[in-house]
C-alpha positions in Angstrom: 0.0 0.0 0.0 2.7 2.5 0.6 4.4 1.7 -2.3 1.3 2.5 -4.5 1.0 5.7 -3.0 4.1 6.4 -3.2 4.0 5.8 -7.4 0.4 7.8 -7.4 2.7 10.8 -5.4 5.4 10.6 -8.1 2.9 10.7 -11.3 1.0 13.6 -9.7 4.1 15.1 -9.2 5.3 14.5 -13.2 1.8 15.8 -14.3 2.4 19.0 -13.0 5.5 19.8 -14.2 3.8 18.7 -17.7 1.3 21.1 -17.5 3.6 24.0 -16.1 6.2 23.1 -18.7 2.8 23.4 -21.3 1.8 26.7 -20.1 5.2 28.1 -20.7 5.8 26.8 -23.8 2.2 27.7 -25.3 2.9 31.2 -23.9 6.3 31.4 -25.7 4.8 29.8 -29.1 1.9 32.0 -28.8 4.9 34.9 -28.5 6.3 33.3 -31.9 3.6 32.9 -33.3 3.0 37.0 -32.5 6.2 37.6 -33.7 6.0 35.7 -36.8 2.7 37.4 -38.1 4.1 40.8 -37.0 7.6 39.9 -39.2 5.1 38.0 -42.4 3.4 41.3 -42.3 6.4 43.3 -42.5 8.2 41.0 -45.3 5.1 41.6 -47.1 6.1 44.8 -48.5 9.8 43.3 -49.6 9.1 39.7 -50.3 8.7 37.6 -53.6 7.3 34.9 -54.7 8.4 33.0 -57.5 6.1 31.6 -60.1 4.3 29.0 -61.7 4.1 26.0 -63.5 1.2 25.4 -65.7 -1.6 25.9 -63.3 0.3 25.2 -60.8 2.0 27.3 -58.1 5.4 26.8 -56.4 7.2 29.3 -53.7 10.5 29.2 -53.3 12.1 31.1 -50.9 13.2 34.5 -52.8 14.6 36.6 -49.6 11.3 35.7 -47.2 12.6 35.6 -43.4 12.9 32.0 -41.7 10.0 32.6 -39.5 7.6 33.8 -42.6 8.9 30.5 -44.1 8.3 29.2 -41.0 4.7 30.3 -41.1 3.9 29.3 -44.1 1.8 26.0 -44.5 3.7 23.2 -45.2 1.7 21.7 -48.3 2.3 25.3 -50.0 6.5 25.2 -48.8 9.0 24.2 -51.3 6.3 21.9 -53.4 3.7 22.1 -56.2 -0.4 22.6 -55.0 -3.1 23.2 -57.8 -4.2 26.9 -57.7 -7.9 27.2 -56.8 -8.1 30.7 -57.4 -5.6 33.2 -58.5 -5.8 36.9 -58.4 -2.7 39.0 -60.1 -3.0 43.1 -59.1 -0.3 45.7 -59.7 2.1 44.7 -56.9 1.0 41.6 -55.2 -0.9 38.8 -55.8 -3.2 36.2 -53.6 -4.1 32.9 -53.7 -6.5 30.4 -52.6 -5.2 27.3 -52.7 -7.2 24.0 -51.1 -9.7 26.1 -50.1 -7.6 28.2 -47.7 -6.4 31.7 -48.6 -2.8 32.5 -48.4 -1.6 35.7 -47.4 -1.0 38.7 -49.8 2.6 38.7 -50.5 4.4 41.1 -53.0 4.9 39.0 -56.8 7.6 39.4 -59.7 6.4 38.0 -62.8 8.0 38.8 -66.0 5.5 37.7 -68.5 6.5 38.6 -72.0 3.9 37.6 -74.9 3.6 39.0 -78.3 0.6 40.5 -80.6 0.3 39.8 -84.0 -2.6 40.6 -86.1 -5.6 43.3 -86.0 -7.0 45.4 -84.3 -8.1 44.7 -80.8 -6.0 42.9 -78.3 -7.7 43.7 -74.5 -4.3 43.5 -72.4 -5.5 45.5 -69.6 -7.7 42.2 -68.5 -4.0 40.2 -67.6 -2.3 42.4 -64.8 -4.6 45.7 -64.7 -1.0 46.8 -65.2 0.6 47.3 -68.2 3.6 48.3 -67.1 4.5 44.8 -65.6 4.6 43.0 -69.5 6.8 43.1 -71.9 4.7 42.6 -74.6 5.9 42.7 -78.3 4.2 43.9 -81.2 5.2 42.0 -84.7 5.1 44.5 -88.3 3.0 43.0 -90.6 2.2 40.3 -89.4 4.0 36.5 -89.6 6.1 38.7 -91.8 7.9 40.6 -88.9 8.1 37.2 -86.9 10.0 35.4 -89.9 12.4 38.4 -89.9 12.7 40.1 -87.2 11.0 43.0 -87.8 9.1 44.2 -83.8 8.8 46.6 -81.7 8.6 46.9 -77.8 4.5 48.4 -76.9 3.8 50.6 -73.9 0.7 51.2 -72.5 0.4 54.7 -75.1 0.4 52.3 -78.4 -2.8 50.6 -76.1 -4.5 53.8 -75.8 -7.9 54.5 -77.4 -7.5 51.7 -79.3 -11.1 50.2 -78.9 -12.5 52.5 -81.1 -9.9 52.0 -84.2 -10.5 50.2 -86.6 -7.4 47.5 -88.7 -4.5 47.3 -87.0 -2.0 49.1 -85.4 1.5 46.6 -86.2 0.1 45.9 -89.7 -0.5 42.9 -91.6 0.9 41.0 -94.5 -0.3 37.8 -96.5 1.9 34.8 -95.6 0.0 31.5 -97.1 0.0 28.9 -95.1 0.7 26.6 -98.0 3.9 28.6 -98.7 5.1 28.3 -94.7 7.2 25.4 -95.4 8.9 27.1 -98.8 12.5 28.5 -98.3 11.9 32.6 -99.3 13.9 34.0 -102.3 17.2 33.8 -100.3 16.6 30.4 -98.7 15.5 31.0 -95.3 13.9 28.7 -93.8 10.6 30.8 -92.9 9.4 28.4 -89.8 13.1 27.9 -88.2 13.6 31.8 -88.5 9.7 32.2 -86.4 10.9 29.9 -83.7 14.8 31.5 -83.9 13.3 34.7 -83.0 10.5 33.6 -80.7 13.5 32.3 -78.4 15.8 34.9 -79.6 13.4 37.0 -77.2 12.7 34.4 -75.2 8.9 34.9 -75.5 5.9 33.1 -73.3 3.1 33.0 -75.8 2.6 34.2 -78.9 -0.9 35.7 -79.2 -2.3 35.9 -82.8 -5.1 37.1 -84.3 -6.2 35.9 -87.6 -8.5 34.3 -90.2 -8.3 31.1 -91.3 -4.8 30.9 -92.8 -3.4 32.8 -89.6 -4.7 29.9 -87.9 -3.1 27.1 -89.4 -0.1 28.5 -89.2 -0.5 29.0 -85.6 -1.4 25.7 -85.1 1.5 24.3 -87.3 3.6 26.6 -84.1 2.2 24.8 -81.8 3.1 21.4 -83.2 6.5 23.3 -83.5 6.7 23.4 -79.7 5.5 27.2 -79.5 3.3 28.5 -76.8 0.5 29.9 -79.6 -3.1 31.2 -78.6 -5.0 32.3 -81.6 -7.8 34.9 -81.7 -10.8 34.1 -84.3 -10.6 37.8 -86.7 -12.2 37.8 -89.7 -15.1 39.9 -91.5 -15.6 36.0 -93.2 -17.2 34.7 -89.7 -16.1 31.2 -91.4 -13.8 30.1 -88.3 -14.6 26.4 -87.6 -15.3 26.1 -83.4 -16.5 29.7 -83.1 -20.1 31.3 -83.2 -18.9 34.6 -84.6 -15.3 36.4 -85.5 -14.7 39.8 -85.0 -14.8 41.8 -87.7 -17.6 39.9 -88.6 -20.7 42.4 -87.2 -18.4 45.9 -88.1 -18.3 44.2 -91.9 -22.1 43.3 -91.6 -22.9 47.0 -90.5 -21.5 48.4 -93.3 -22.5 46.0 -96.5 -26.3 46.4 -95.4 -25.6 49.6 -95.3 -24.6 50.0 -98.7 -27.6 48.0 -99.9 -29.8 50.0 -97.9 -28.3 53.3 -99.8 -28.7 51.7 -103.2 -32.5 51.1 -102.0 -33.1 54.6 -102.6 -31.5 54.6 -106.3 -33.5 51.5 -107.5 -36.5 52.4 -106.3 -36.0 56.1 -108.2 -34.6 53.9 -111.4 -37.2 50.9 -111.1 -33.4 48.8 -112.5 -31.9 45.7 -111.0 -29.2 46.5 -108.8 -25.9 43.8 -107.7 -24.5 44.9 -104.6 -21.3 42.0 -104.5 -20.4 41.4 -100.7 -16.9 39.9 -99.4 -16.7 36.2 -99.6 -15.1 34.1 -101.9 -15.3 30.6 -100.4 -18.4 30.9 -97.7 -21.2 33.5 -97.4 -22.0 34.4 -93.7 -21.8 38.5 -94.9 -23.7 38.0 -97.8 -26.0 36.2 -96.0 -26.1 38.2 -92.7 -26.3 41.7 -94.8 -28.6 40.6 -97.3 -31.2 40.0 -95.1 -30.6 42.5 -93.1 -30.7 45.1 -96.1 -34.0 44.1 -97.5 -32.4 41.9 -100.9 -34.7 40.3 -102.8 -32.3 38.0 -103.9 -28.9 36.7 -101.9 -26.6 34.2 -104.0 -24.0 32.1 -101.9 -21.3 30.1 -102.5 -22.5 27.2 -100.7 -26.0 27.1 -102.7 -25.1 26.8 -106.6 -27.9 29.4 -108.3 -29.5 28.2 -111.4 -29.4 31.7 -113.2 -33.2 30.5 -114.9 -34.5 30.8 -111.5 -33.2 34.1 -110.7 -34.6 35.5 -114.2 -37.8 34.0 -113.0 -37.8 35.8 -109.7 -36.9 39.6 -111.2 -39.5 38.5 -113.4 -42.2 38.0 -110.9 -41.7 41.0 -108.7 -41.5 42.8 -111.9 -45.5 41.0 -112.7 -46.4 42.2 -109.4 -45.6 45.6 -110.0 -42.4 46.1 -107.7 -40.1 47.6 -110.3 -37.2 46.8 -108.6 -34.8 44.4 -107.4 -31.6 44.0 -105.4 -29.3 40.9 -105.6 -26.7 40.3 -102.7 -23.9 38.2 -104.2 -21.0 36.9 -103.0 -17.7 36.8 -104.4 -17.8 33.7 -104.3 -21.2 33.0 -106.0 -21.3 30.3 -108.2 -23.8 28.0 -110.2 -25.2 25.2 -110.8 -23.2 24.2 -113.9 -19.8 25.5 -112.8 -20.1 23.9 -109.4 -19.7 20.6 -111.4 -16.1 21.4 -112.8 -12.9 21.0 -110.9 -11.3 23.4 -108.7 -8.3 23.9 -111.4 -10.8 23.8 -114.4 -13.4 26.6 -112.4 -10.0 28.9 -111.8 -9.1 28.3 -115.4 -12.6 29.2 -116.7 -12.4 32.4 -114.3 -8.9 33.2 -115.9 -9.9 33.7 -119.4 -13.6 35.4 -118.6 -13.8 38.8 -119.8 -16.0 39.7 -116.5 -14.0 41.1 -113.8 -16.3 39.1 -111.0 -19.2 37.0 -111.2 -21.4 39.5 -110.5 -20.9 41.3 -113.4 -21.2 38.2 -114.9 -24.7 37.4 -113.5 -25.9 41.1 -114.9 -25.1 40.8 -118.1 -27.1 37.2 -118.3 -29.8 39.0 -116.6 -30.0 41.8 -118.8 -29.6 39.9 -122.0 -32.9 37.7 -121.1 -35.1 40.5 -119.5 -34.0 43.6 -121.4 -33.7 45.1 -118.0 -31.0 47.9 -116.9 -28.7 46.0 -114.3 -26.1 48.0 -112.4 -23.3 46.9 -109.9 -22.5 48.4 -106.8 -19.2 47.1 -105.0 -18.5 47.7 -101.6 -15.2 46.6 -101.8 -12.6 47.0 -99.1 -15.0 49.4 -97.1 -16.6 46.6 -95.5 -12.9 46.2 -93.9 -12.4 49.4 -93.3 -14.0 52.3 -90.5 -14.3 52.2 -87.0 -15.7 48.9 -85.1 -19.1 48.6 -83.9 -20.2 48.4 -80.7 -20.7 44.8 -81.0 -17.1 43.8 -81.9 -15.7 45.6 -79.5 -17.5 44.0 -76.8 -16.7 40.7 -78.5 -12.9 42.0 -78.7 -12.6 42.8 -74.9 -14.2 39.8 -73.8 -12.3 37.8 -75.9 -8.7 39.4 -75.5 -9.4 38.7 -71.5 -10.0 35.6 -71.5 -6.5 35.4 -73.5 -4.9 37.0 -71.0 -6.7 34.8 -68.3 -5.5 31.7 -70.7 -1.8 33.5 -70.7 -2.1 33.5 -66.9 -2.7 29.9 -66.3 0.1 29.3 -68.7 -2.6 27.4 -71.0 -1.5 27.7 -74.5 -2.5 26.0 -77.7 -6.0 26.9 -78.1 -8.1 29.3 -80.0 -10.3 31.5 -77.4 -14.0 30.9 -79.2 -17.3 32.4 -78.4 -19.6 29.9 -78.1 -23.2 30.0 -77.1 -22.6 33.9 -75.4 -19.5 32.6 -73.0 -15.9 32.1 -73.8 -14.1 29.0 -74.6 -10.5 27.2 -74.8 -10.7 25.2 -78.0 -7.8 23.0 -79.0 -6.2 24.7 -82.3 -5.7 20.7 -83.0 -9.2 20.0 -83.6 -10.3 23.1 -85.8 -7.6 24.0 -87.6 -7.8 24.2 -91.5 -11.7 23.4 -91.3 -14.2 26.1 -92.6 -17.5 27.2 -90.9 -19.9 27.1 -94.1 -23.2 28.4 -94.1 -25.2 25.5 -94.1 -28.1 25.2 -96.9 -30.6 23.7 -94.7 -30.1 25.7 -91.6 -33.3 27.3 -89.7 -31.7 31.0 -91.2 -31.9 29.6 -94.8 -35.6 28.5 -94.5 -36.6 31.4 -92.5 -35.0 33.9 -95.2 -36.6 31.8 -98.3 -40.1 32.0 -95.9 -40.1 36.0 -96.2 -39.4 35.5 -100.0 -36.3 36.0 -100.2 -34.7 33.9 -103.7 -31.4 32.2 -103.4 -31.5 30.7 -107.0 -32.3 26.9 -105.9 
């Protein structure tokens, strides 16, 4: 019995020490603990963190005090953690990471990327600070990546330029089918785009484009570039994307020139042409001829049987509308031409003494009907003048989630508009395919509906 109590006297003994030495020591970690946030709160101002790997975040320990380090949480410290959500400001940037939000420390990122193309590249959506990129601006195009040929932007090329219209680094045609063709003086045109891409050792290349534009960014990418491609073209015929811009600016304007030769036809009681842009797919012509009123629209994806155009100037003319306005294409082709070969149709085109089809199509028309046909082309204004208000809201939203692309180091894609939100396509599955207007589409029934011919 006295030896039990003896052992209960010694363990009562041991447990208070225990909890003496525990009150201590959680008073002095409490103390570090104090100091720690007081010194991570100070090193907040100085520190750096050091950045990324695709998606994924890693600090290293760039100058942070021990006891920040210290204070860190282990499953960020020294290793790699999936970013939940990432916020990049002018100075600092904060993360949320698992869930839990890690302080604000100061970051140094140099993110260097490069525009090539038209008009409207929203940068201010990737720091909200210029200042902090190196971005790269390339003359004319693929042109000034094949030979050098860039200049450094600041934030004063950025400025006000929403509201311009083409491009500010110009532009230059470099087919695609040509990319792998020495030049004149043997230089290898690909080797010299990836020579100078890590001559400036560049993050991303951001390029902005129609269809050729594209392929050649994709054939980038397979050449181990960091490419994302924006859809730009008035031709709206990007494979993976609802609409281009360019494509609503160009629409604008073509129904406006139809609407202007309205007034003229009517006056005249004559058959007017107005040719639209479009030589291998019809989206303006079909967009702008409905839109200005035409009584007729000819595509390249519907093959017009010239009889049943007569038939239908005919008719309005029996039912006393003296006028009639055809939208066609460039592109525009019928029934019995659509049968030859691509070489034998170019060859036919070669020798014809009409400088377009349309011209083409009013002689035919005036030769049956005795009518007066006239020809109004648009031309190159349809790519010209200021961008409308839907483009440049299509621009912005576009160009930021580039940026946001640029941000998660996520390259190879084109940034698509699909069904009103923004999407990362693979440049693998839709480059070198073309969006054709579709001859059975609800927009094609509901135009022929209204009365609207299309020579079929």
């Amino acid at each position: 019995m006295h030896v039990f109590l003896t052992i209960l006297a010694i363990v009562a003994i041991v447990l208070v020490v225990v909890m003496v030495v525990l009150y201590f020591l959680g008073k002095k970690m409490q103390k570090k603990q104090d100091e720690s946030q007081a010194q991570m709160q100070a090193a907040s101002q100085t520190a750096t963190i050091l950045v990324i790997d695709k998606k994924r975040m890693k600090l290293k320990d760039s100058g942070l005090p021990k006891m920040v380090l210290e204070n860190t949480p282990k499953y960020l410290r020294g290793s790699k953690v999936p970013i939940v959500k990432a916020k990049i400001g002018p100075k600092v940037m904060s993360l949320m990471c698992d869930e839990k939000i890690f302080p604000v420390l100061p970051v140094k990122k140099e993110l260097k990327v490069v525009i090539s193309g038209i008009y409207i590249m929203d940068v201010k959506g990737l720091h909200n600070n210029i200042e902090e990129l190196e971005i790269y601006g390339f003359e004319d195009g693929y042109k000034g990546l094949i030979y050098g040929k860039y200049r450094l932007l600041t934030s004063a090329d950025f400025s006000g330029i929403l509201t311009r219209g083409g491009t500010i680094l110009g532009s230059s045609r470099q087919p695609f089918k040509l990319m792998r063709v020495p030049d004149e003086n043997g230089l290898d045109k690909v080797e010299a785009m990836k020579s100078t891409y890590k001559k400036l050792k560049l993050d991303c290349l951001v390029i902005l484009g129609g269809n050729g534009t594209q392929k050649t960014a994709n054939l980038l990418r397979e050449e181990g570039l960091n490419v994302i491609h924006l859809p730009k073209t008035i031709d709206n015929d990007i494979y993976g994307t609802d609409v281009t811009f360019g494509f609503q600016s160009a629409i604008n304007i073509a129904t406006e020139a139809i609407d202007c030769i309205h007034t003229t036809a009517a006056s005249h009681n004559r058959v007017f042409i107005v040719e639209v842009m479009g030589h291998k797919v019809g989206w303006l012509t079909l967009y702008a001829g409905v839109a200005g009123g035409a009584d007729i629209i000819l595509l390249p994806e519907i093959p017009y049987d010239l009889d049943k155009v007569i038939a239908a100037i005919a008719k309005r003319n029996h039912d006393g509308k003296g006028f009639t306005i055809l939208a066609v294409a460039e592109g525009a082709i019928s029934k019995e031409d659509s049968q030859l070969s691509k070489k034998e149709y170019k060859q036919k085109r070669a020798k014809s003494k009409y400088p377009s089809v349309s011209y083409e199509i009013a002689d035919r028309i005036s030769e049956k009907l005795g009518s007066e046909v006239r020809v109004a082309v648009p031309g190159h204004t349809q790519r010209g003048g200021s961008p409308c208000p839907y483009d440049r809201v299509l621009c912005t939203r576009l160009g930021s989630a580039a940026a946001k692309a640029i941000i998660d180091e996520d390259y190879g894609y084109m940034i698509a508009m699909i069904n009103g939100n923004t999407k990362r396509v693979p440049l693998a599955d839709v480059a070198g395919k073309l969006k054709m207007v579709d001859p059975k589409s609800q927009m094609i029934k509901e135009a022929k509906r209204t009365g609207i011919c299309f020579g079929d």
